[in-house]
C-alpha positions as CSV (number, residue, x, y, z in Angstrom):
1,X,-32.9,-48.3,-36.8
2,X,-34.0,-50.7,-39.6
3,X,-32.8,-49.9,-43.3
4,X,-33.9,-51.5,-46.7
5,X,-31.8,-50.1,-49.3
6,X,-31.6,-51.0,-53.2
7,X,-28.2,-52.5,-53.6
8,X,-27.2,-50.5,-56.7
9,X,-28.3,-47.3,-55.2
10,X,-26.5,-47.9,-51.8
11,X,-23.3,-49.2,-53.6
12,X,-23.7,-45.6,-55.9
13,X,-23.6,-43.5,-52.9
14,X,-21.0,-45.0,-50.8
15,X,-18.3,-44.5,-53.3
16,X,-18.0,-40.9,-53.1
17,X,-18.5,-40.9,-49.0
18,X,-14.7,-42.8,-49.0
19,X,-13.9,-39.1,-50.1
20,X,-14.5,-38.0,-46.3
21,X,-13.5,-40.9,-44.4
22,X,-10.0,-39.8,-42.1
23,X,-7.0,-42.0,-42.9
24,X,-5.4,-40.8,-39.4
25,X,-7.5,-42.8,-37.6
26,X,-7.0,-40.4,-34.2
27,X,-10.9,-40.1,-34.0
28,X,-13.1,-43.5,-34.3
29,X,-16.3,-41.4,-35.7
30,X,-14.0,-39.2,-38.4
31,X,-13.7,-43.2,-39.6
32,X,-17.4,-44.0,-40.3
33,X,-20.5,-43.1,-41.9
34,X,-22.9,-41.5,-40.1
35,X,-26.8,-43.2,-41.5
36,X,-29.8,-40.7,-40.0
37,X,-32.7,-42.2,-41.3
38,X,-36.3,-40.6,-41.0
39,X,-39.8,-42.4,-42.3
40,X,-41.0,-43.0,-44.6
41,X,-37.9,-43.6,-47.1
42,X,-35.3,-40.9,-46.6
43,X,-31.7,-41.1,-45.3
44,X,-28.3,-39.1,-44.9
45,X,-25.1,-40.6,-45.0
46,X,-22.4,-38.4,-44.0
47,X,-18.7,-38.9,-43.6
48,X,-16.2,-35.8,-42.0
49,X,-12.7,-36.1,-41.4
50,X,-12.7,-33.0,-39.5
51,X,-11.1,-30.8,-42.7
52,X,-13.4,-32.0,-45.7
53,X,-16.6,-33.7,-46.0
54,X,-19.6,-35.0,-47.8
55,X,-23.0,-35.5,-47.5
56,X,-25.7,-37.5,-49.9
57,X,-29.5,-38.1,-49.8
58,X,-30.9,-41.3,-51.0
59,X,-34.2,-42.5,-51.3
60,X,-34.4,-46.1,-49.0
61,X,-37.2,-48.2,-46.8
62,X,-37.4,-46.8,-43.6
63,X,-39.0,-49.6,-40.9
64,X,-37.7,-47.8,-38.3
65,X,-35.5,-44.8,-37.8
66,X,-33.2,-43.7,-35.9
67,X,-29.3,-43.0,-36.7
68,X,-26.1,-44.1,-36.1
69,X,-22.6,-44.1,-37.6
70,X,-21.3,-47.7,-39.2
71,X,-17.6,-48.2,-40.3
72,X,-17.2,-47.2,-43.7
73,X,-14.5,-49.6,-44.7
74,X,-15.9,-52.3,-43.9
75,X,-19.9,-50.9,-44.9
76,X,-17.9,-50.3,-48.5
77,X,-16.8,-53.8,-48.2
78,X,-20.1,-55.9,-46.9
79,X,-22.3,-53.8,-49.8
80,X,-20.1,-54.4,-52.8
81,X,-19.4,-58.4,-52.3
82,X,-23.7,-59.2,-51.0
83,X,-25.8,-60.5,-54.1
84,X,-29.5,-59.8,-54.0
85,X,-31.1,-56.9,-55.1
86,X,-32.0,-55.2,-51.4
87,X,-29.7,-54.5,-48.6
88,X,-30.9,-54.5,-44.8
89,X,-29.1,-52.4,-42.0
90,X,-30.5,-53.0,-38.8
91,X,-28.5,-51.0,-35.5
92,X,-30.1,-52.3,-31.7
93,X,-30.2,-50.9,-29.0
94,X,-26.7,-52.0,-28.0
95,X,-25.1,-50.6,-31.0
96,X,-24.5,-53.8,-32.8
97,X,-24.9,-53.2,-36.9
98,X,-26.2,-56.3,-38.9
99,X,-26.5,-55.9,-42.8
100,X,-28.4,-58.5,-44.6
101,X,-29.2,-59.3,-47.9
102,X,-30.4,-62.5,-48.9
103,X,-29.1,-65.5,-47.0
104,X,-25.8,-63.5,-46.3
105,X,-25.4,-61.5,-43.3
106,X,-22.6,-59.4,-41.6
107,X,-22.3,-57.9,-38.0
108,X,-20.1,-55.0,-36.8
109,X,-20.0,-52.3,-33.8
110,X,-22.0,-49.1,-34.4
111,X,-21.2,-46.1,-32.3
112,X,-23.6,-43.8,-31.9
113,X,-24.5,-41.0,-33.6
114,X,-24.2,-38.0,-31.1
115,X,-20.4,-39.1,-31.1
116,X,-20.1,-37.8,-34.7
117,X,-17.8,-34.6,-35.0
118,X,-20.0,-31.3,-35.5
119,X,-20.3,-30.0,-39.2
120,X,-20.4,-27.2,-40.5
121,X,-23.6,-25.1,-41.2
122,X,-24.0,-26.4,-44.9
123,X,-26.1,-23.4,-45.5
124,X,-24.9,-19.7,-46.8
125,X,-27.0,-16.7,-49.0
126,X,-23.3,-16.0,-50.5
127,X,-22.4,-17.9,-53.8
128,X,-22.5,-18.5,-57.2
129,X,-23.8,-21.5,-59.4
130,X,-21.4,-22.7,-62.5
131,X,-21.3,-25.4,-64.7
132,X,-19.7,-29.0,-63.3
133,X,-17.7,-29.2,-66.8
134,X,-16.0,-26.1,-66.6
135,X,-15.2,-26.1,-63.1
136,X,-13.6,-29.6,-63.5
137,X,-11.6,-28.5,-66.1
138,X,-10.0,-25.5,-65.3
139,X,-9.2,-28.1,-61.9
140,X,-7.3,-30.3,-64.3
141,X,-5.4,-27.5,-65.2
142,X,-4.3,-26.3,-62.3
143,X,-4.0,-29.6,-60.1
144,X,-0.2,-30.1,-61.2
145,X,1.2,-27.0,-60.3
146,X,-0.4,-26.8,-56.5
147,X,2.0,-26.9,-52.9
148,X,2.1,-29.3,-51.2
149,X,3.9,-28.9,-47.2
150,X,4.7,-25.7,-48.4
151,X,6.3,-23.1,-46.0
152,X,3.7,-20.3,-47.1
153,X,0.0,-22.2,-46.1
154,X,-1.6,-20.2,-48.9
155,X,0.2,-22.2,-51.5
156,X,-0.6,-25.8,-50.4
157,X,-4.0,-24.9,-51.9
158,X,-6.1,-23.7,-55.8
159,X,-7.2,-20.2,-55.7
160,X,-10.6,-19.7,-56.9
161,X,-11.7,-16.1,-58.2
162,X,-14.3,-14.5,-60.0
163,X,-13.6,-11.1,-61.6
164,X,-15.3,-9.1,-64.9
165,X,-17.1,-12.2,-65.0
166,X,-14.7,-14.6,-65.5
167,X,-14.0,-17.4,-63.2
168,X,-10.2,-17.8,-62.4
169,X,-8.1,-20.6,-60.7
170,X,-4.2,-20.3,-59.9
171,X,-2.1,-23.0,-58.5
172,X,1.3,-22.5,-57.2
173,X,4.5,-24.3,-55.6
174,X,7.3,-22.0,-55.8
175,X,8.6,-24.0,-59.2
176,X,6.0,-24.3,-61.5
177,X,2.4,-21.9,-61.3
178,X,-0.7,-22.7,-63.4
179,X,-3.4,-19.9,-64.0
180,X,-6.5,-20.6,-65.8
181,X,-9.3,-17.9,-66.6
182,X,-13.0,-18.5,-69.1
183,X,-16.2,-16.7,-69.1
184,X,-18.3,-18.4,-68.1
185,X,-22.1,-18.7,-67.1
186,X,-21.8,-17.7,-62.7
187,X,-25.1,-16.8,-61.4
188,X,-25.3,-15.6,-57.7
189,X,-27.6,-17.1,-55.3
190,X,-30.6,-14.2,-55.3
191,X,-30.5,-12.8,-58.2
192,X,-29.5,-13.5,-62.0
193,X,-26.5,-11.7,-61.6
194,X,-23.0,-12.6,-62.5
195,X,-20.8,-12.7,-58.7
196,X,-18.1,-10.4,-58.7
197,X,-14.9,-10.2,-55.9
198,X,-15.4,-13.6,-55.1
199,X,-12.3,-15.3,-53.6
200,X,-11.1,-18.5,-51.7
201,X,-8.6,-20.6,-51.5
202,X,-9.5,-24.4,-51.3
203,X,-7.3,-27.4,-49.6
204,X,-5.0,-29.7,-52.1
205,X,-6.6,-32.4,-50.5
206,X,-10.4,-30.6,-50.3
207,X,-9.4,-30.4,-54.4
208,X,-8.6,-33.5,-55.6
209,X,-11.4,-35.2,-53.9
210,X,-13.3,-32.6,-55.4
211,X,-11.9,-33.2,-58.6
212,X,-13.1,-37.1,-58.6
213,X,-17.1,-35.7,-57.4
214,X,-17.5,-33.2,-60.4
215,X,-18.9,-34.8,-63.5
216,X,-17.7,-34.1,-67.1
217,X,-20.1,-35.8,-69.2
218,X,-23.2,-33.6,-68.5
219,X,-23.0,-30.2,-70.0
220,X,-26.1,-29.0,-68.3
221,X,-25.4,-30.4,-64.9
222,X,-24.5,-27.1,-62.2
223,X,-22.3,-27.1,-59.0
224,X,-23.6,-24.4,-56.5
225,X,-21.1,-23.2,-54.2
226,X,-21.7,-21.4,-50.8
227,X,-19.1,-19.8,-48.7
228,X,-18.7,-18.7,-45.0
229,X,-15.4,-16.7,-44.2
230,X,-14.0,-20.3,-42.6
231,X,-15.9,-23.0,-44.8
232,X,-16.9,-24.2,-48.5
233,X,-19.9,-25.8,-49.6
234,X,-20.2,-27.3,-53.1
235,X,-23.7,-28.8,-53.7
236,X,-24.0,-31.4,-56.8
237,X,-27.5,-32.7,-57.1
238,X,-28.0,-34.6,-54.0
239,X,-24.6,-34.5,-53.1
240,X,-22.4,-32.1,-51.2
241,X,-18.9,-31.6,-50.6
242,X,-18.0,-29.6,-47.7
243,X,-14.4,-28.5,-46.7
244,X,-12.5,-25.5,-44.9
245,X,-10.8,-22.8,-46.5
246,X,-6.9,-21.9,-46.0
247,X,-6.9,-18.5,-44.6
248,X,-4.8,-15.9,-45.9
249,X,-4.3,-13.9,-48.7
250,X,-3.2,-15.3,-51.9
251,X,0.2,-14.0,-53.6
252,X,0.0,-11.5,-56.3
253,X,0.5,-13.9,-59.2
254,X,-0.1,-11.4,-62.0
255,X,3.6,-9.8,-60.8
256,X,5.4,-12.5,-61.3
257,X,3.9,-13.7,-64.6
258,X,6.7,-11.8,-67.1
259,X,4.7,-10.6,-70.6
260,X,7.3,-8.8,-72.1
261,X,9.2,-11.8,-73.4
262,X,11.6,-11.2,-76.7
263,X,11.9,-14.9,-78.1
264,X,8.2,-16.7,-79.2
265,X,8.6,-20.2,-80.1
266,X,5.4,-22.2,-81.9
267,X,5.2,-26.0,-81.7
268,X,2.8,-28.9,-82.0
269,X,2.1,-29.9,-78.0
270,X,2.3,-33.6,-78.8
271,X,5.9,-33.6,-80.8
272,X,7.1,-31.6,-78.1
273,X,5.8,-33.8,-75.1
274,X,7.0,-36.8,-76.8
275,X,10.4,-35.4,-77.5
276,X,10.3,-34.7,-73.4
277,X,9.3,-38.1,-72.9
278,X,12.2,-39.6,-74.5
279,X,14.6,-37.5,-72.5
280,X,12.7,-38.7,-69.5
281,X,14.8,-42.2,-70.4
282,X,18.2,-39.9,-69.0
283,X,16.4,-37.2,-66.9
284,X,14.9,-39.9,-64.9
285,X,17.8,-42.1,-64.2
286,X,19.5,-42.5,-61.6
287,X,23.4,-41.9,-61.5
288,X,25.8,-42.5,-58.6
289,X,22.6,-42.3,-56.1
290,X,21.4,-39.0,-57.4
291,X,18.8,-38.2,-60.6
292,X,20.0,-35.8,-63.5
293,X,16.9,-34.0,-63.7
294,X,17.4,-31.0,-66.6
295,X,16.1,-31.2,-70.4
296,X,18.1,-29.2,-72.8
297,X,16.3,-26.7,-74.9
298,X,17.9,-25.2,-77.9
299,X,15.5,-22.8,-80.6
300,X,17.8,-22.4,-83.5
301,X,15.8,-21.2,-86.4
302,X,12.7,-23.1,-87.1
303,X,14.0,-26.3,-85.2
304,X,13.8,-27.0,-81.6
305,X,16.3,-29.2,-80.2
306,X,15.7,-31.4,-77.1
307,X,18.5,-33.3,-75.4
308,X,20.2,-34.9,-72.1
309,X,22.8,-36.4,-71.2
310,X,23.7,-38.9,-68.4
311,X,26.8,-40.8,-67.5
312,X,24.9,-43.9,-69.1
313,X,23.8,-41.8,-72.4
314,X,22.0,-39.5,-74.1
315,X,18.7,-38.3,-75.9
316,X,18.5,-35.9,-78.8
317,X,14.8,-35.1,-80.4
318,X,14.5,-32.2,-82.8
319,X,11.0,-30.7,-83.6
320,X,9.6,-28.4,-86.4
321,X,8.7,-25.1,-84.6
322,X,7.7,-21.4,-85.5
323,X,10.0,-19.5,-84.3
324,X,9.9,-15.4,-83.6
325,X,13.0,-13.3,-81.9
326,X,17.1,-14.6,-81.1
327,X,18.3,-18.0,-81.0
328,X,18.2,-19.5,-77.3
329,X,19.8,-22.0,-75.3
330,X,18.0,-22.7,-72.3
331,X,17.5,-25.7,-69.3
332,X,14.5,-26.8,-67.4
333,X,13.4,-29.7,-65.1
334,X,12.5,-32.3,-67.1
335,X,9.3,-33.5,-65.3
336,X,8.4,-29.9,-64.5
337,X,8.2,-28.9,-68.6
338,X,6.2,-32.2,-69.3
339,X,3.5,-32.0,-66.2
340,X,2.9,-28.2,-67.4
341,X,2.5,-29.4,-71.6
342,X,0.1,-31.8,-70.2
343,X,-2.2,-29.4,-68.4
344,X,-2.2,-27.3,-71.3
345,X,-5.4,-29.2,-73.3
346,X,-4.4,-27.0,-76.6
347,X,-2.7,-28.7,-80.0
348,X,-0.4,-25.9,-80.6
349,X,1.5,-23.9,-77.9
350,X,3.6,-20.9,-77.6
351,X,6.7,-21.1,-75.4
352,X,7.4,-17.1,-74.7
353,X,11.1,-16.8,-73.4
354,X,13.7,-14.2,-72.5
355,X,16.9,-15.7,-71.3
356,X,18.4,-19.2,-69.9
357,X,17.9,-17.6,-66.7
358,X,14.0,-16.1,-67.0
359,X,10.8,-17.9,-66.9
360,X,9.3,-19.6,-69.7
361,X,5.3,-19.1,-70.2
362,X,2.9,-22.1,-71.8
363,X,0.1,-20.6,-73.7
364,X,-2.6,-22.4,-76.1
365,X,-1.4,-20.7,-79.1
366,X,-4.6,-21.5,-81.0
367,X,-6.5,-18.6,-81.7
368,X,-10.1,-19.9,-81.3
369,X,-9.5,-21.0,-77.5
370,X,-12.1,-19.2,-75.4
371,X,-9.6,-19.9,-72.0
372,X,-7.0,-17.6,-70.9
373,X,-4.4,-20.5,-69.7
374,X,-0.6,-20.3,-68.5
375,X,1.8,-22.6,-67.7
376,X,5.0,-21.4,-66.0
């Protein structure tokens, strides 16, 4: 196999490869990229770790082709340091890899290609097309709140929906839970129709690296997704992302979301995160070997009062706040309240309450948002 790649392209599509390359290092192949190159000038790099994977198409100078799989750390490596404008890969017969470019040249051991795990079919007729910016947005959301080890498997996971023809996504831990709901433009894959009873639940790992491939710059780019009852398959341009899907039915989150709360407080999301900040200083501390982790919240009127207290000192904020129902004096983890007021992109907030012993909800409180977003 003899490859002439243009050094910017080849150093563009290796980055987001690393995303499927196995850290666990149980499985030599799960560690490299496997290069299948066919005349005149196309090839497929692919990388699996077995749970997620991608797969990109790049245009390159096929002398000879063949295929073969090349260790992506030190491929990574090799491309990014060579000067010169082209880059050579050449595999013989005895699997030995030898990149050129320039007067520079590298050698490494190739395996071969049939030792490459077996993917899955990254073809489906069921799924739906949406638009990269929303997707990757309502991710951000959601990406705090999600399990990670958890007991219940369905929870180290985001839940992806698609009901009335809205796309949802809920993320849980047993703490905090993030839920996240727009209408948006989902076509299905035969017709122009919007998808309906569409649900799976993706990997926290599958999702972050996810996360990093989705663009948010380009309003008109599209992700299409396919699904199989085991597998995911998100297709963006000439790249895909393929991962499986945690089986099992997701919790009824709508029951344990409270509505009916009797105190409504109003505040600016900035003078409330930075009031959090500064308690951070005493939340964050450690005492005696152990870390005092609780804010103090106290709505009194149309102030809101933010404090902790340490065995090394104390924080007191108080921010200007509109303020509906009782008086309330009520605790929270520190980091927990701050990680939710971040995912929530809106200026103004609503913190709906019932007790020091309920639930508080995060809502964008601004009445122009077109997302249906809680915090909790």
């Amino acid at each position: 196999m003899k490859i002439v790649f243009r050094r910017d392209v080849i150093c563009a599509a290796v980055a987001p490869l690393m995303s499927g390359v196995s850290t666990k290092m149980t499985l030599a192949a799960t560690e490299g990229i496997l290069i299948e190159a066919s005349l005149p000038n196309t090839c497929v790099m692919t990388t699996y770790d077995i749970e997620k994977g991608v797969r990109i198409t790049i245009e390159a100078d096929v002398i000879e082709a063949g295929s073969a799989i090349v260790s992506a750390s030190k491929f990574s490596q090799i491309v990014r340091v060579m000067d010169g404008g082209d880059i050579t890969l050449t595999v013989d017969d005895r699997n030995c890899a030898t990149v050129v470019s320039g007067r520079s040249s590298h050698t490494m051991t190739a395996l071969p290609a049939k030792d490459f795990p077996e993917i899955p079919r990254l073809t489906s007729t069921q799924g739906f097309v949406a638009p990269q910016k929303v997707v990757r947005s309502m991710m951000a959301k959601c990406l705090y709140a999600m399990g990670v080890n958890d007991q219940r498997p369905v929870l180290n996971g985001l839940f992806f929906s698609i009901k009335e023809g809205k796309l949802h996504m809920v993320s849980c831990d047993s703490f905090k839970m993030a839920t996240c709901a727009t209408q948006a433009d989902l076509y299905g894959l035969e017709a122009d129709l919007a998808v309906e009873d569409t649900r799976f639940i993706l990997p926290n790992k599958s999702v972050n690296e996810l996360y990093k491939l989705l663009s948010d710059k380009d309003e008109e780019a599209v992700v299409t997704i396919y699904m199989s009852r085991k597998n995911i398959i998100f297709v963006m341009g000439n790249l895909t992302f393929f991962s499986k899907l945690i089986e099992g039915e997701y919790i009824d989150y709508n029951r344990i979301i409270l509505r009916n709360h009797r105190i409504t407080v109003y505040a600016d999301r900035e003078s409330v995160i930075s009031a959090l900040e500064h308690a951070a200083l005493i939340t964050e501390e450690k005492v005696a070997g152990s870390v005092r982790s609780h804010v103090r919240l106290e709505a009194q009127g149309n102030i809101l009062k933010i404090s902790a207290t340490s065995g090394t000192g104390s924080s007191y904020d108080e921010v200007a706040i509109g303020h509906e129902g009782d008086d309330l004096v009520i605790a929270f983890n520190n980091r927990y309240l701050i990680d939710s007021l971040r995912a929530c992109s809106a200026d103004r907030i609503k913190l709906s309450m019932s007790s020091p012993l309920s639930s508080i909800n995060i809502e964008p409180s601004d009445d122009d948002t077109d997302a249906e977003d809680l915090f909790m």
